[in-house]
N, C-alpha and C positions, 0 to 999 in steps of 0.2 A: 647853412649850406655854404661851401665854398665853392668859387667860380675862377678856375685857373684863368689865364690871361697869354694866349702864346704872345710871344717876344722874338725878335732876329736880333741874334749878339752881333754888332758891330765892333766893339771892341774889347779887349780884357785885360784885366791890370789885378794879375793873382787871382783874388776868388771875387772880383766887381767885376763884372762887364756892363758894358755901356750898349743899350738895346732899344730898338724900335718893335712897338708895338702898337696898335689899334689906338691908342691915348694917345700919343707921339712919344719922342726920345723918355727913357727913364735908366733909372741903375737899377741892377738887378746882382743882389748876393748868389754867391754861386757854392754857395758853403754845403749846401746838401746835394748838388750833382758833381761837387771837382770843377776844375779850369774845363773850359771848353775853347774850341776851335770860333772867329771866330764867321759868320754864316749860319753858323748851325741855331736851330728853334730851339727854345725853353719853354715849359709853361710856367707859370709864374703865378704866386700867391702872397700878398701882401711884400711887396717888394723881393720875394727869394726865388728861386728859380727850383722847383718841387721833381721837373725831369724833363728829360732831352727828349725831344717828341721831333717827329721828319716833318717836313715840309707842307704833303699832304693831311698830317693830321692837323697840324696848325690853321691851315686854311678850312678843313670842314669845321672845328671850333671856333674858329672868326664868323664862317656863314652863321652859326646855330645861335650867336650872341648877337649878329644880326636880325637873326630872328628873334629873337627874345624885344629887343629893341621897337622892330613891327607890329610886335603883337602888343606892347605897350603902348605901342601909338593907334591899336583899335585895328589895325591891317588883320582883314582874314585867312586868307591865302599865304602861308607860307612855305610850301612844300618847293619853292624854287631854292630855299636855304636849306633845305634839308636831300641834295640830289641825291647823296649814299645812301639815304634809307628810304625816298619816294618810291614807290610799284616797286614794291620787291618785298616778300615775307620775309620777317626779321628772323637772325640767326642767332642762335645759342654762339658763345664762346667754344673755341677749340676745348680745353679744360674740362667742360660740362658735359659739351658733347660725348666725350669718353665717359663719363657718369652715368648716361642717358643710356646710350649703345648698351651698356653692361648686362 
């Protein structure tokens, strides 16, 4: 299984940018999303940057590897790391939905 890693591009030099993430500073090739702005989230998989993700998804994926982290340490309760999808029934994707409707 692979575990993207969001990143905030600090800086960019062609298709390297120079990013902080959850680990602290690292480089991130940027060869499969193009140059980016920089500010803008990546997620990031074995040093490359897989797609340009907003702010908000970056931070519920930090919470969720947080959690992952908790629960390795025997922590039962995690449902404070997971607030998008605590009390509330889960949604089908837009995509599907139109499947489902049919």
């Amino acid at each position: 299984m692979c575990i993207g890693i969001p990143a905030r591009v600090l800086h960019v030099n062609g298709l390297r940018a120079q990013c902080e993430s959850r680990g602290g500073p690292c480089t991130v090739d940027l060869s499969l999303t193009g140059p980016v702005a920089p500010g803008t989230w990546v997620l990031t998989f074995l040093g490359a940057a897989r797609e340009v993700i907003d702010e908000t998804r970056a931070r519920d994926i930090d919470a969720a590897l947080t959690a992952l982290e908790a629960i390795a340490r025997g922590e039962a309760s995690v449902d404070s790391y997971f607030a998008d999808l605590a009390d509330r029934e889960p949604e089908l994707p837009e995509h599907l939905r139109e499947k489902v409707m049919r």
